[in-house]
N, C-alpha and C positions, 0 to 999 in steps of 0.2 A: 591465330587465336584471338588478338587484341579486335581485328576487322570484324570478325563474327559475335566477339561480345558489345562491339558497337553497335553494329547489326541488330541485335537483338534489343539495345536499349531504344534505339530508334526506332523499329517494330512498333515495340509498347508502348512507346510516347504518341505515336501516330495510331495507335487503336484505339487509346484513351481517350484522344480529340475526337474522332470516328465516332466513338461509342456515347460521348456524354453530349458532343454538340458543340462544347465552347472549353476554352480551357478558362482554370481560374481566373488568369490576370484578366480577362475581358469580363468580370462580375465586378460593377461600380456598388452595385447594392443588394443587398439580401435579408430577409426578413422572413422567420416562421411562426412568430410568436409563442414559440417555444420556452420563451424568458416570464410570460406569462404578467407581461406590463403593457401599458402603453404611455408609459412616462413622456415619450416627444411628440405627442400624437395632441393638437387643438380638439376641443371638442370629443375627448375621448369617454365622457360619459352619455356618448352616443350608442356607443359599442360595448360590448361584452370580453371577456376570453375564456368561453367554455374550454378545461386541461384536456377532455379527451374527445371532442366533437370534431378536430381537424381530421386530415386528410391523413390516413392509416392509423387514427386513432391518437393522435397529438394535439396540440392547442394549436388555434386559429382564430380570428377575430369575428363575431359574429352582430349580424344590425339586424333586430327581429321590430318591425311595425307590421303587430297586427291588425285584421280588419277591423274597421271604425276608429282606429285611431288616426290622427293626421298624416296625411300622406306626403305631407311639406320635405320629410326628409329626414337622416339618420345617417352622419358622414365625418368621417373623422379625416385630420389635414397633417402631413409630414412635412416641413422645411427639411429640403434633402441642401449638401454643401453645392451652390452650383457651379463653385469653381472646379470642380470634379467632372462637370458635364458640359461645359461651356466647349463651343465648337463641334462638339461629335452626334452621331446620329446612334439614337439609343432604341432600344426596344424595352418594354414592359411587359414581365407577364405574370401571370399569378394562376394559382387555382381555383375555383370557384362552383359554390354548389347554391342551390336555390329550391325555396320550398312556396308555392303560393303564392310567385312575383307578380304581381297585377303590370298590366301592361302600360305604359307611363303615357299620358297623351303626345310629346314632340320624341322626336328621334333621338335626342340628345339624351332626354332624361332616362331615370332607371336604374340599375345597379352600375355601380362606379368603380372601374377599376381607370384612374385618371392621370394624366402630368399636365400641371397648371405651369404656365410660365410666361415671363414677361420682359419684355425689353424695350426699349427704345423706339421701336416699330412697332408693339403692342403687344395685348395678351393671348395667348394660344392652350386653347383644351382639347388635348389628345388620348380621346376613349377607347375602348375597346367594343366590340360589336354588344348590341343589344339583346337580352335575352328575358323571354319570361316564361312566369310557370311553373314548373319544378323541375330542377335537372340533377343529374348527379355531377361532380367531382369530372369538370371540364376545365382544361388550361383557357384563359384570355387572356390576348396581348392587345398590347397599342405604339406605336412606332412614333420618332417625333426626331429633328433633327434642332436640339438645341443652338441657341445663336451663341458669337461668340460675345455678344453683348448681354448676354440673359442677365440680369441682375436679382431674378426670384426665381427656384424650383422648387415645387411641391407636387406631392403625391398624394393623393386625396382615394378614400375609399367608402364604400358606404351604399346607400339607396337615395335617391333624389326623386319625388314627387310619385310614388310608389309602393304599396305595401307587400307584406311577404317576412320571410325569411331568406338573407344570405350570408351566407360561410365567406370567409378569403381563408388561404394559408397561403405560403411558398412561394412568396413575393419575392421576383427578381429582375434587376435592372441590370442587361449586359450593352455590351457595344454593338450595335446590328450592322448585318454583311450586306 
């Protein structure tokens, strides 16, 4: 009886990893703007937090430059703790929607889902794939194998050199396999 209801909890524990992808303790960071602030966020009267424009009707942080106005940029910056990240190889992802994204002249630019970071060796910007246009309520990630010298991470979001509307919500920073 005890083997079989072990059995069973062990089952569940391993459908749950199966089913969700990652289990909690591998989430360093998470953020839906659900709290409806951006209290640690630089530059945050860059951005907006429409309560029901997020992704299934929640709040999400939104950088709306329309056309003719300056396309310089719209981007808000996280100081994340990097003694949390130091040594590991992380992934970043978020959701993301877009309305009208003009397409950014260099490859780098554009909408921003980013980790900024710096060490001893230098600094390193790891993006996510580039998109313009209008899209629906698409995941992007960006991978980055923090040093174990990093002495600065940040999370930076926003539109750089590019006009449009874009949405973020369901920012997540896990440990990548």
């Amino acid at each position: 009886m005890k083997s079989k209801l072990m059995m069973t909890v062990i089952c569940a524990s391993l459908t749950g990893i199966i089913c969700t992808g990652t289990m909690a303790a591998d989430v360093l960071f998470e953020e839906n703007f659900n709290a409806g602030q951006l209290d640690n966020w630089r530059d945050k009267e860059s951005a907006g937090i429409p309560a029901t424009e997020g992704i299934n009707g929640s709040a999400c942080v939104k950088f709306d430059l329309p056309a003719g106005q300056s396309a310089k940029g719209a981007m808000i910056t996280l100081a994340l703790d990097v003694n949390k990240f130091r040594g590991k190889k992380i992934k970043l992802e978020a959701m993301m929607k877009g309305k009208d994204i003009t397409k950014a002249e260099k490859d780098y630019l554009g909408p921003k889902l980013m980790l900024y970071f710096k060490s001893p060796a230098g600094q390193v910007w790891e993006d996510q794939t580039k998109k313009s246009g209008t899209f629906d309520w698409e995941k992007f990630t960006a991978s980055a194998t923090i040093p174990a010298d990093a002495e600065v991470l940040e999370l930076v979001l926003g539109m750089q050199e590019c006009q449009g509307t874009l949405w973020v919500d369901d920012i997540k920073i896990t440990i990548a396999e």
